[in-house]
N, C-alpha and C positions, 0 to 999 in steps of 0.2 A: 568764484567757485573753483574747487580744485579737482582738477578731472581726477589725477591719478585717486581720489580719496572713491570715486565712483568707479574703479576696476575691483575695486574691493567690497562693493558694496555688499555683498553678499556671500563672499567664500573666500577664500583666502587659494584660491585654483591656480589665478594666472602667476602668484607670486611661489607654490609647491613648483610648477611645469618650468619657470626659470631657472627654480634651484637647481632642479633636478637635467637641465639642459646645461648650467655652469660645469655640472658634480661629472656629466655626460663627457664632456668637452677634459676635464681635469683627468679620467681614465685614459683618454688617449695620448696624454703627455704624458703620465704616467709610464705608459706602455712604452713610449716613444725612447724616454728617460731609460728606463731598464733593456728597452735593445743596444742604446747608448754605450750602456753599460759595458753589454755585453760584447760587443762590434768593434764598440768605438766610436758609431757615426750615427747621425738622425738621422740619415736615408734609409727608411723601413724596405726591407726588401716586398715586393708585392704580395706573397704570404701572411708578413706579417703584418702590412696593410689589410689585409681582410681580417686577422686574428683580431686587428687592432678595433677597426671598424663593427663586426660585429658583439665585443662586448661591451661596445659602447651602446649600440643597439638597442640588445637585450637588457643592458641594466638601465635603459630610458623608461625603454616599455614596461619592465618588472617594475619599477619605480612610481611609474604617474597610475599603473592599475591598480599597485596596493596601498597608494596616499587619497584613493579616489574619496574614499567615503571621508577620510582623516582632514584636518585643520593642520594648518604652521603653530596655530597656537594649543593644541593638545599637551603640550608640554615637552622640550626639551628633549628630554631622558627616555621618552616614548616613542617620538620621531624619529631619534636618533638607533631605537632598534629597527625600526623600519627599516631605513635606510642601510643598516649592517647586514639584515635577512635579505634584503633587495642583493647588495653587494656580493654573499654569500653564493646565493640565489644563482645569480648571475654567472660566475665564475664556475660552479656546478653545471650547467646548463653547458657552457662553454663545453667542457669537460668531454660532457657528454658525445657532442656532436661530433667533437672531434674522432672521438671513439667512431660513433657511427661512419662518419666518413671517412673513416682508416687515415685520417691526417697526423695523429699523434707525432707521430715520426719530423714532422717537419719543425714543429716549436719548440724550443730547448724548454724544460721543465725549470733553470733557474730564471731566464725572461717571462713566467707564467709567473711564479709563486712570486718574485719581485714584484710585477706588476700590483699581485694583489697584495700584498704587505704595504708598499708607497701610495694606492689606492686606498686602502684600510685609513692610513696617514692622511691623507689628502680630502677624506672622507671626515676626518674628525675638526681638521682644521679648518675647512668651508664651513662645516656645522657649525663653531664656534663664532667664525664672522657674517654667518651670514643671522644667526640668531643677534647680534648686536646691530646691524643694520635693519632687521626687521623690527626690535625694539625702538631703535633713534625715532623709525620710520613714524612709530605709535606716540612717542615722546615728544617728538616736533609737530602733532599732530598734523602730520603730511597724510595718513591712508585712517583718521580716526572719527568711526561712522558715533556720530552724538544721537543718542537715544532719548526720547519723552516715553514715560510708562503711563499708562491709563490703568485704573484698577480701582479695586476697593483698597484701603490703607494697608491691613495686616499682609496682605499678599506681595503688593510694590515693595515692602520693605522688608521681606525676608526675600522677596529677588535682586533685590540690591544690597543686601547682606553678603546673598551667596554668589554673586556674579561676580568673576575672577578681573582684578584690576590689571595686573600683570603679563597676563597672558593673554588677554583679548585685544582685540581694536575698537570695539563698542565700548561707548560710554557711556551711560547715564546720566545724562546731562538736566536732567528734572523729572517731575512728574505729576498726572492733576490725577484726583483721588474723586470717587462718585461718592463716597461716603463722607461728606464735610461734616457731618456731627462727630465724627472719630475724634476722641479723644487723643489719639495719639497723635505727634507733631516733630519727633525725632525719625529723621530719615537718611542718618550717616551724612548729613549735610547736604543734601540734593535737594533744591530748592521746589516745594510744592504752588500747586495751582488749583483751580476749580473751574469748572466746564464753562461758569461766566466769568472766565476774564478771558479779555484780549487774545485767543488761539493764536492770531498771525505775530503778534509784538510776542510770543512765546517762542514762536518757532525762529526768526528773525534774530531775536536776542540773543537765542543759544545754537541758529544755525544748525535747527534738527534735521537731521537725513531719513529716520526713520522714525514711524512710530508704535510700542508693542501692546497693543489692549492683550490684559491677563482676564485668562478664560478660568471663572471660579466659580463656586456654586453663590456666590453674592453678585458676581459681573452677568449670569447667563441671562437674564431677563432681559439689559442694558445693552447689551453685545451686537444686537442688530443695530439697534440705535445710537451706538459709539462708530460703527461700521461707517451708516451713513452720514456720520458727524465728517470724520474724517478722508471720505473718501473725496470729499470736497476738496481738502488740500492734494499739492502734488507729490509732498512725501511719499515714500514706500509706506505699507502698514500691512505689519502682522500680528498676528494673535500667539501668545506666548504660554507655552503648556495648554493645548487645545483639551476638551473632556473629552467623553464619550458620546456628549449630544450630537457632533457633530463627524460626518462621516467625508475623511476627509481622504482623497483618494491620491493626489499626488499633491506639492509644492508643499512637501513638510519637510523642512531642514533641524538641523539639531547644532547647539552650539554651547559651550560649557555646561554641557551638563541639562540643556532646557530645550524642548523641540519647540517649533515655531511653522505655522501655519503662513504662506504667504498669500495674505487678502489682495494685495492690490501692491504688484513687485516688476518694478523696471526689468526687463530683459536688457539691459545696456550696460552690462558689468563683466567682469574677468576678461579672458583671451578674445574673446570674437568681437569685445568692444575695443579691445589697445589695437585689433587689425583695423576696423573703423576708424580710431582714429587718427591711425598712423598713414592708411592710406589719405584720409582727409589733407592731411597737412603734407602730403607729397602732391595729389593734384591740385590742391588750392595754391602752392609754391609754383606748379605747373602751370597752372590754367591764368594765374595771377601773369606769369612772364608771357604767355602766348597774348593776355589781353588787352597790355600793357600798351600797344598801337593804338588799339581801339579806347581806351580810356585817355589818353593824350589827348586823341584827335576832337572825341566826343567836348573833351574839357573844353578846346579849344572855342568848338562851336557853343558850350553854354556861355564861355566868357563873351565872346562877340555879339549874343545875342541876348543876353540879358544882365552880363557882367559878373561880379563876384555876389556868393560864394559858389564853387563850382560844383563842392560837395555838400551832402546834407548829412544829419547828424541827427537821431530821436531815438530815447527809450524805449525799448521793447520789452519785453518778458520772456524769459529764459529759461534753464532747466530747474526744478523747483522753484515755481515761480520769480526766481530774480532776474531783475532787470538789468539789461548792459547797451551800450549805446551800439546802433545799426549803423552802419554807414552807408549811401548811395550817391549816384552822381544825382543833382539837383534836375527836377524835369519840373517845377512849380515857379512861374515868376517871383518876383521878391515881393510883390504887394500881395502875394495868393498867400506866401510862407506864414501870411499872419492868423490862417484857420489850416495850420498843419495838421491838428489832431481830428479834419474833416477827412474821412475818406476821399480817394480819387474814383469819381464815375466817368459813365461814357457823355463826352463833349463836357467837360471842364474847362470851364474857361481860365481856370488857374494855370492849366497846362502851356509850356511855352508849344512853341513851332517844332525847336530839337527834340523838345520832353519827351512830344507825340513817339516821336520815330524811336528814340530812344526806351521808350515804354513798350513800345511795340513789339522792338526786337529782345526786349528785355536788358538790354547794356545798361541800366541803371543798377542795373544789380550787382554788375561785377565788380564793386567797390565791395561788399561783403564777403568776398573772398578772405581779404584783410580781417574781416573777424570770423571767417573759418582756421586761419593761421592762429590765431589768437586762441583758438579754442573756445570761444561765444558761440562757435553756431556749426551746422554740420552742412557735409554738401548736401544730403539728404538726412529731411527729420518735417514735420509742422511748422509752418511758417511761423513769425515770428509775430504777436498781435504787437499794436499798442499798449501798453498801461490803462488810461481809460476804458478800449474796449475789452480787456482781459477781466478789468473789475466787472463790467457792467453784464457781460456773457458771463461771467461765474455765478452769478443773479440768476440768470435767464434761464441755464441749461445744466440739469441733475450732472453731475460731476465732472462740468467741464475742467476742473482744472490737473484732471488727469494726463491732458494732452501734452503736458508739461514735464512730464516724465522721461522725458529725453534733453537734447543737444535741439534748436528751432535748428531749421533747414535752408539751405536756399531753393530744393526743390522739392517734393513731399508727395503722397501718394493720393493725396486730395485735389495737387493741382494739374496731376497727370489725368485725373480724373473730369479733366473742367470746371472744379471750382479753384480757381485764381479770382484774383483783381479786388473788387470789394464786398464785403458781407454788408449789404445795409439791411438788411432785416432774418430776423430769429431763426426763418426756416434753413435758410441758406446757410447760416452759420451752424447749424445744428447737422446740417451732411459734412461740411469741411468738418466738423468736430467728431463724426461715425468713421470717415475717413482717415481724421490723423489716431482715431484709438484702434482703429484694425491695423497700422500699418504700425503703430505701438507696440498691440500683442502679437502680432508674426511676423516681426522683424528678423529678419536674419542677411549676411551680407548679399548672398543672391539676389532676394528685391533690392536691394541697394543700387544693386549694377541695372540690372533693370527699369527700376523710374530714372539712374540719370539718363539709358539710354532713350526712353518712351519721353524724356523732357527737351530732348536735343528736338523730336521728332515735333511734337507741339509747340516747340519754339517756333518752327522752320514753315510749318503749316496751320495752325489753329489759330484761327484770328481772335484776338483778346482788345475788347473795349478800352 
């Protein structure tokens, strides 16, 4: 799975607030450049340190509040006036203040108007490269969100008619049609389905991220019950041109030209997901060196006391459902390892002598720091199930595998809660499952900091079977 394709999953935000932080950063060279000019020397004198600093400022903040509602991919020729009024903007505003606080007198008026002419320049030329990196970006399918359409026929395929290839990062990667008597069977080449075939070898084959049921006067009848078809999987799912039936108060986005209802939509995209998971891979780089004694020592005693292997290795299930291997230090003797896919309870006799202690204090776990590096798993998110019991709980419990809608975790807001260790029956797994979907929809990096501090704390006191 490709993270960076999940900062995009939904707006193209985190990759405008870059541009506009490179375009940020290029004004003040610019600046820099033209006292150059003017002086002779890059040593801005501290005046024109603030001159310089402030419209970089201002043309940030002019910038990311009038691209707010706007897309990268609007078009070109359209951003690019933005970006000019922004520029414009800016340098007026400048102007101003200057006036107001009787500063004029200190800035040479040829270091102003240079600045904005080599900015103007600087402004047309990031424009052009950064539109071709945003392209490769879509072309190499590095940030390219693969869309399934649900619909009646006539409608999927005048929206993949008019759905812009060029300019977007969504694909239309297929689509299953409620009307199988339809005559019609031309769909610009995007291959069709029907509600009885194989859903998972659908999504799996073409690696769908999202999917858009179209809200028509043929679909509205269907529409609950394609709702809760879907809501089964861990895809995102939204409804594509909503009507008037339904009255929809917030999570309606708009994208080439089509608004979009979001049914059931990860919070863990744009900027506050790249600070997740940048901070991720600085403590798991961190926490991995600080624990790197205790994982030695730990080894040592499983090798002494029950031999190799020292680490254990099993498929879990990951963010939209896929699976990636877990890593922990081994606590099961090697005659237990042969019912690995049996839960661990309390007094196992599978468990070695170290495993106990090891389990206890939880040091089996800090092997999976290694796939929070990896980008498999978060330091906070839902624990990671088995494969088996992911199948058999998706059976059990009305949309469990929305839990999935994230990065698994190694600590979670479910086990801060005291449900850790094993789910062996329905009820139990149906709290850790209210638990990982509350801590799904209000997510934000706060609680993050939060359970990992409340997890240090139930490490250290909370006795676990």
């Amino acid at each position: 799975m490709k993270l960076i394709e999940k900062f995009f999953q939904r707006n193209d935000k985190i990759f405008i607030q870059f541009y506009f932080l490179i375009i940020s950063i290029s004004l003040y060279t610019c600046s820099a450049y033209s006292y150059y000019l003017r002086e002779g020397t890059f040593n801005l004198s501290d005046t024109y340190v603030k001159g310089s600093v402030l419209i970089v400022v201002v043309f940030f903040i002019f910038g990311i509040l009038k691209s707010r509602d706007n897309r990268y991919f609007i078009g070109t020729a359209r951003f690019f006036r933005i970006e000019l009024i922004v520029l414009i903007q800016t340098f007026i505003i400048c102007i101003i203040l200057s006036v107001v606080f009787k500063v004029t007198d200190s800035y040479s008026r040829i270091w102003f108007f240079s600045t904005f002419i080599m900015s103007f320049f600087s402004l047309v030329i990031l424009k052009v490269l950064f539109d071709l990196f945003y392209r490769s970006l879509i072309y190499s399918n590095v940030i390219q969100r693969n869309i399934l359409i649900v619909g009646d026929a006539v409608n999927c395929k005048n929206i993949i008619k008019k759905f812009p290839k060029k300019i977007s990062n969504s694909v239309i990667k297929c689509l299953i049609t409620i009307d199988e008597d339809s005559a019609d069977t031309h769909f610009y080449g995007v291959p069709r389905f029907s509600l009885q075939d194989d859903i998972n070898y659908v999504f799996n084959h073409h690696a769908i991220g999202q999917i858009w049921i179209v809200s028509s006067i043929k679909t509205q009848i269907h529409i609950e019950k394609l709702i809760d078809k879907f809501m089964q999987f861990s895809v995102d799912c939204r409804l594509i041109s909503p009507e008037s039936k339904f009255k929809f108060i917030e999570g309606l986005d708009s994208e080439a030209g089509f608004d979009f209802y979001n049914v059931s939509f990860s919070p863990f995209y744009g900027t506050d997901f790249f600070i997740k998971n940048l901070l991720d891979r600085v403590l798991s780089l961190v926490f991995l060196a600080l624990s790197f004694p205790i994982i030695l020592v730990s080894s040592i005693f499983i090798l002494l006391n029950d031999g190799f292997p020292i680490f254990f290795k099993q498929k879990r299930t990951g963010w939209d459902g896929r699976s990636f291997n877990i890593y922990k230090l081994r606590t099961l003797s090697n005659s237990g390892m042969e019912k690995e896919s049996k839960q661990v309870k309390s007094g196992d006799k599978r468990v070695t002598g170290i495993g106990k202690i090891l389990r206890r204090l939880s040091i089996d776990e800090l092997p999976q720091l290694a796939n929070v590096l990896k980008g498999d798993m978060s330091i906070v998110g839902p624990r990671p199930h088995m494969l088996k019991h992911t199948t058999f709980y998706s059976e059990e419990i009305l949309n469990f595998m929305q839990r999935h809608k994230c990065l698994p975790g190694l600590t979670g807001w479910a086990q801060v809660h005291g449900y850790r260790g094993p789910t062996d029956d329905k009820e139990k797994m149906d709290k850790r499952f209210q638990h990982d979907l509350y801590y799904i929809k209000n997510w934000n990096l706060m609680l993050d900091l939060y359970i990992i501090i409340r997890t240090a704390f139930v490490i250290l006191f909370q006795k676990v079977d």
